[in-house]
Backbone as ProteinMPNN parsed JSONL, in Angstrom:
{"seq_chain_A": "XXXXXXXXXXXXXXXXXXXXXXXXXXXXXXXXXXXXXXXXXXXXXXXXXXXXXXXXXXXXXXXXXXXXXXXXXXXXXXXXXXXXXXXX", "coords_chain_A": {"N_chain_A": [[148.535, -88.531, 27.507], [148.522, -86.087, 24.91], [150.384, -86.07, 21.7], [151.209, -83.621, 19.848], [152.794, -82.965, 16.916], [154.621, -81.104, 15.129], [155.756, -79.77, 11.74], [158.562, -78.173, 10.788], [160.163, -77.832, 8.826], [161.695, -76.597, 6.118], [159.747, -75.732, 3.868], [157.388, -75.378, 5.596], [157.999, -74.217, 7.576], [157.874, -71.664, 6.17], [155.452, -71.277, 5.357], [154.711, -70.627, 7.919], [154.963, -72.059, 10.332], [155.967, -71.664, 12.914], [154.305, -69.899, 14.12], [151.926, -71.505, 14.127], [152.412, -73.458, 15.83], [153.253, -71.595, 18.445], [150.039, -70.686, 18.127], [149.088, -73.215, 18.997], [150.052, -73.651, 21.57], [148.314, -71.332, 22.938], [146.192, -71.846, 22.627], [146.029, -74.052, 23.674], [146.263, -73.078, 26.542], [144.161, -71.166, 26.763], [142.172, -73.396, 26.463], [142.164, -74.865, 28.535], [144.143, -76.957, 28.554], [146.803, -77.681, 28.916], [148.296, -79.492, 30.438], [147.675, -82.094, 29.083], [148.653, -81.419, 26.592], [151.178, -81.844, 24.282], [153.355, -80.088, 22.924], [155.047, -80.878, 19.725], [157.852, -79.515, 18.192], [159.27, -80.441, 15.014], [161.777, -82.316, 12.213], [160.682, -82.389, 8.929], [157.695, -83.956, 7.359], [157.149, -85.355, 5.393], [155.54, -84.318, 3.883], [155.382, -81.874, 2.26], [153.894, -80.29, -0.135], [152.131, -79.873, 1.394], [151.884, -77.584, 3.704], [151.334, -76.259, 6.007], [152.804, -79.084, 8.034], [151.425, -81.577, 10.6], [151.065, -83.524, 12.731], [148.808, -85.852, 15.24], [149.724, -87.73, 17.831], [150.035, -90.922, 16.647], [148.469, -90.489, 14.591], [147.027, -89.415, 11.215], [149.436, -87.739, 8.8], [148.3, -83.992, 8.781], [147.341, -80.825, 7.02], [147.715, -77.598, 8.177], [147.239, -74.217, 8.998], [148.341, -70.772, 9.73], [145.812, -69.366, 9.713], [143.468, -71.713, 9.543], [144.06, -72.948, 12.224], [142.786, -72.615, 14.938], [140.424, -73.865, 14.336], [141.544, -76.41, 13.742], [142.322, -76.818, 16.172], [139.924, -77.397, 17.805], [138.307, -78.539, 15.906], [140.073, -81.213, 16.201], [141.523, -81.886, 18.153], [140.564, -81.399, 20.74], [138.034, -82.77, 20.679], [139.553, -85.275, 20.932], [141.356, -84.877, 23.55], [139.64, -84.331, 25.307], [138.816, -87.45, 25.716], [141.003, -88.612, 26.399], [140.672, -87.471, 29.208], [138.653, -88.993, 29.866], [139.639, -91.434, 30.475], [140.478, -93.385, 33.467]], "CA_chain_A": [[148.912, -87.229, 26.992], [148.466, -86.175, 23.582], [151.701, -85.166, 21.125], [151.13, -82.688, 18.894], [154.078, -82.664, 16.28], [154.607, -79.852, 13.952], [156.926, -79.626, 11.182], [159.419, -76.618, 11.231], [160.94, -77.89, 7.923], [161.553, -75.615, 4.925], [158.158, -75.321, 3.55], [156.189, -75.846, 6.588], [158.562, -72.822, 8.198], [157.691, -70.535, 5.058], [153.858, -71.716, 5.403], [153.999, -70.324, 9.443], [154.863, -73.024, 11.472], [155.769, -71.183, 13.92], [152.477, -69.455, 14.275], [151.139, -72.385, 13.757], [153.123, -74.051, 17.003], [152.459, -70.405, 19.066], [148.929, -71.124, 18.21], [148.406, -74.771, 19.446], [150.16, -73.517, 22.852], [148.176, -70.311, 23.202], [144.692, -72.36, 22.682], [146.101, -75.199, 25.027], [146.39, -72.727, 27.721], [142.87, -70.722, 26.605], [141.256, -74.016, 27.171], [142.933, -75.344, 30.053], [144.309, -78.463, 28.418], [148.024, -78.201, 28.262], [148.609, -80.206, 30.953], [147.199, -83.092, 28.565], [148.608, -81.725, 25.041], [152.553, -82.167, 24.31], [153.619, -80.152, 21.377], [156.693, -80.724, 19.454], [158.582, -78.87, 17.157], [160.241, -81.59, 14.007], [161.465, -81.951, 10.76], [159.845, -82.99, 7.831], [156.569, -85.285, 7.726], [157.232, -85.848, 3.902], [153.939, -83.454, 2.861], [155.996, -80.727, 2.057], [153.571, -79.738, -0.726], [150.686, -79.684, 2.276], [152.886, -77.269, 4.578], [152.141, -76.889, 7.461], [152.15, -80.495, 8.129], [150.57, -81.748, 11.833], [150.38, -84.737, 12.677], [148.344, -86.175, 16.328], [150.094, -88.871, 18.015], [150.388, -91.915, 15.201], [147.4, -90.443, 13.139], [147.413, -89.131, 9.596], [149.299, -85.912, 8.476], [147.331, -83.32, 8.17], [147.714, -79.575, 6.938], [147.108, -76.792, 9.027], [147.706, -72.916, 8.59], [148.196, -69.534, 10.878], [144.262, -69.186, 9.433], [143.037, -72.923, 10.501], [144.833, -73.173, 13.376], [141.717, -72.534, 16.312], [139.391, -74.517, 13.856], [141.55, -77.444, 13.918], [141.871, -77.385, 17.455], [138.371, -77.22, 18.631], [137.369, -79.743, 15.929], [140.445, -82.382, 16.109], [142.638, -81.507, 19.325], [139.625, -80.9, 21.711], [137.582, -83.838, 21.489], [140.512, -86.276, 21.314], [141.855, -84.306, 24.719], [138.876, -84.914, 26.196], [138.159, -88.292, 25.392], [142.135, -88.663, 27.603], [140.78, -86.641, 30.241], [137.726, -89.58, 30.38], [139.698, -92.934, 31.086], [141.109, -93.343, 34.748]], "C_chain_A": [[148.953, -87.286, 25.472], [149.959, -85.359, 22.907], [151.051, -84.977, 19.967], [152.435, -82.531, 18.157], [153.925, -81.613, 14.854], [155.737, -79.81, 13.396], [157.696, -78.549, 10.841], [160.601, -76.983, 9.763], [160.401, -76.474, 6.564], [160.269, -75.116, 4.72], [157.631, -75.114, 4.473], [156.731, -74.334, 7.401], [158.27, -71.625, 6.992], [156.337, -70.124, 5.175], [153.623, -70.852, 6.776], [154.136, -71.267, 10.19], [154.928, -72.91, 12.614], [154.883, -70.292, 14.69], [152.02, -70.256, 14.425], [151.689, -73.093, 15.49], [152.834, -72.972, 18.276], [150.86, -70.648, 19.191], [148.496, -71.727, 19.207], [149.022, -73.847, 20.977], [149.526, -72.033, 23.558], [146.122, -70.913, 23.288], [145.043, -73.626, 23.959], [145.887, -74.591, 26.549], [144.631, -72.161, 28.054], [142.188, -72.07, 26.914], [141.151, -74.864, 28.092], [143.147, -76.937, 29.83], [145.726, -78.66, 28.379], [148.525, -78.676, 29.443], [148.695, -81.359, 30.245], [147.895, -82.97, 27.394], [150.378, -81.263, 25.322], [152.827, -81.439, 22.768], [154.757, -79.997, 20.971], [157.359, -80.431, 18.018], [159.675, -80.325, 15.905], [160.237, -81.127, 12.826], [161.101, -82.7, 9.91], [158.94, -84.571, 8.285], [156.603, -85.98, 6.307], [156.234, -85.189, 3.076], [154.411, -82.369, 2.483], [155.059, -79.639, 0.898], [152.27, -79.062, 0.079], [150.807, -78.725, 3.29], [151.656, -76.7, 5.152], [151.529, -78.33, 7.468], [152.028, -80.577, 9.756], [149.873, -83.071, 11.728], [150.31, -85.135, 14.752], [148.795, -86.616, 16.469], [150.586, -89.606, 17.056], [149.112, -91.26, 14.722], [148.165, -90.009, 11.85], [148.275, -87.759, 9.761], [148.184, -85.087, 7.79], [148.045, -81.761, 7.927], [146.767, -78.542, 7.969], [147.311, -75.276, 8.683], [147.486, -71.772, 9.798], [146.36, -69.433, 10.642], [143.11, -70.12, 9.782], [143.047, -73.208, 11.527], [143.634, -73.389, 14.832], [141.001, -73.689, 15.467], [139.814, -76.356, 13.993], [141.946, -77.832, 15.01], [141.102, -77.851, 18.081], [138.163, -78.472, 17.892], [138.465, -81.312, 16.224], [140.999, -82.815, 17.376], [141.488, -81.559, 20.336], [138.947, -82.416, 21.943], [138.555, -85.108, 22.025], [140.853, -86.214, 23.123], [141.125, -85.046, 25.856], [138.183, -86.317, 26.51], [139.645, -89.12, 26.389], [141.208, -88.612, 28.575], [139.333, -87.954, 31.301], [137.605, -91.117, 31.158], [140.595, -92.39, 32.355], [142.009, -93.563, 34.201]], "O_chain_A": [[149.325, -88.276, 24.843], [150.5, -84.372, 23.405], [150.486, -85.796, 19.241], [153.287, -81.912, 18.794], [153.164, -81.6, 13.887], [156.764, -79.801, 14.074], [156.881, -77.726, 10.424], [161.709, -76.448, 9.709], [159.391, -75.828, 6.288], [159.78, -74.176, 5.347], [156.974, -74.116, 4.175], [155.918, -73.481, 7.759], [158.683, -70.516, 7.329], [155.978, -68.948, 5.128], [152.508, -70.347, 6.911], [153.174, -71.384, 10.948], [154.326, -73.599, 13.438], [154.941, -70.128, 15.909], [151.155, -69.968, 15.253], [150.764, -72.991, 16.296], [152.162, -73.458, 19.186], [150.403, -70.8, 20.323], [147.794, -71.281, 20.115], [148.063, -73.288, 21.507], [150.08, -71.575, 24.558], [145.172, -70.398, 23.877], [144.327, -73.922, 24.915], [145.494, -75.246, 27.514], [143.961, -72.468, 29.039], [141.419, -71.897, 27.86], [140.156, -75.519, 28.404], [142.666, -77.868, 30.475], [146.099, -79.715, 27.867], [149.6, -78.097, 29.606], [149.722, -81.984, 30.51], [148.037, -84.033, 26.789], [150.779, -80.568, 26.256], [152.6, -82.003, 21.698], [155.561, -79.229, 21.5], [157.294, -81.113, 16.995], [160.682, -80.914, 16.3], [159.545, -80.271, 12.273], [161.208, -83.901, 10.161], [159.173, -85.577, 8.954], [156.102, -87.093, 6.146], [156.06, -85.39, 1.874], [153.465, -81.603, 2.301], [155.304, -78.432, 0.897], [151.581, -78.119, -0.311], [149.836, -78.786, 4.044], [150.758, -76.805, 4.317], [150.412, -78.728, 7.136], [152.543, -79.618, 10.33], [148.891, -83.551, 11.16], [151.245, -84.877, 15.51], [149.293, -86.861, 15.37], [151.57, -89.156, 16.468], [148.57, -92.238, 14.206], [149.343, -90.142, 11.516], [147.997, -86.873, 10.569], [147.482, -85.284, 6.799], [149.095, -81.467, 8.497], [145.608, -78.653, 8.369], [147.753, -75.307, 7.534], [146.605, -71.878, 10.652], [145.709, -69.445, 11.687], [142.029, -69.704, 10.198], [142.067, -73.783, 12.0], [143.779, -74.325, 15.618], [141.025, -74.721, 16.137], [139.035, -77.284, 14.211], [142.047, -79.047, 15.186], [141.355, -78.701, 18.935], [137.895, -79.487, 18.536], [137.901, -82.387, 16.429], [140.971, -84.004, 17.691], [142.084, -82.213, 21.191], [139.135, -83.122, 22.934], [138.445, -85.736, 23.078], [140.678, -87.176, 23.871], [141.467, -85.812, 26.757], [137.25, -86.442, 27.304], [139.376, -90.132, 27.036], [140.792, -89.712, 28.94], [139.061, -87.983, 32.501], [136.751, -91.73, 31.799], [141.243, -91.343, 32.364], [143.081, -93.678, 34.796]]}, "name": "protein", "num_of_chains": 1, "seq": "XXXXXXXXXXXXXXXXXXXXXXXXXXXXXXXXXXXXXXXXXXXXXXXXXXXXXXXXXXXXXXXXXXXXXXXXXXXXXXXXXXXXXXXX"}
């Protein structure tokens, strides 16, 4: 299962995080993966100047926005998912 963590701190809540968190579980369902994707509401990733911060599992933080949000599903969230969905 993949965790999706989103930061809901100051900035990152000013930025849309919660759009941004709405999002991820509104495309998980559109592409029939949220059985597989775990997303969780936290605070601070330390990028506060990068808000919204989003970070995969242990990968990097990354920024995301109510305006990114599908784009960095499809390209970061999607294949990862499916690349789960491929080991027994």
């Amino acid at each position: 299962m993949m965790t999706i963590k989103v930061c809901i701190g100051s900035a990152c809540h000013l930025k849309g995080s919660y759009n941004v968190i709405n999002s991820f579980q509104q495309l998980s369902e559109e592409y029939g993966v949220n059985e597989h994707v775990e997303i969780d509401a936290i605070f601070c990733l330390g990028c506060c100047t990068e808000a919204v911060s989003v970070k995969i599992d242990n990968g990097c933080v990354q920024s995301v926005s109510p305006a990114t949000v599908r784009n960095f599903f499809v390209t970061k969230v999607l294949p990862e998912v499916k690349s789960y969905q491929t080991v027994p």
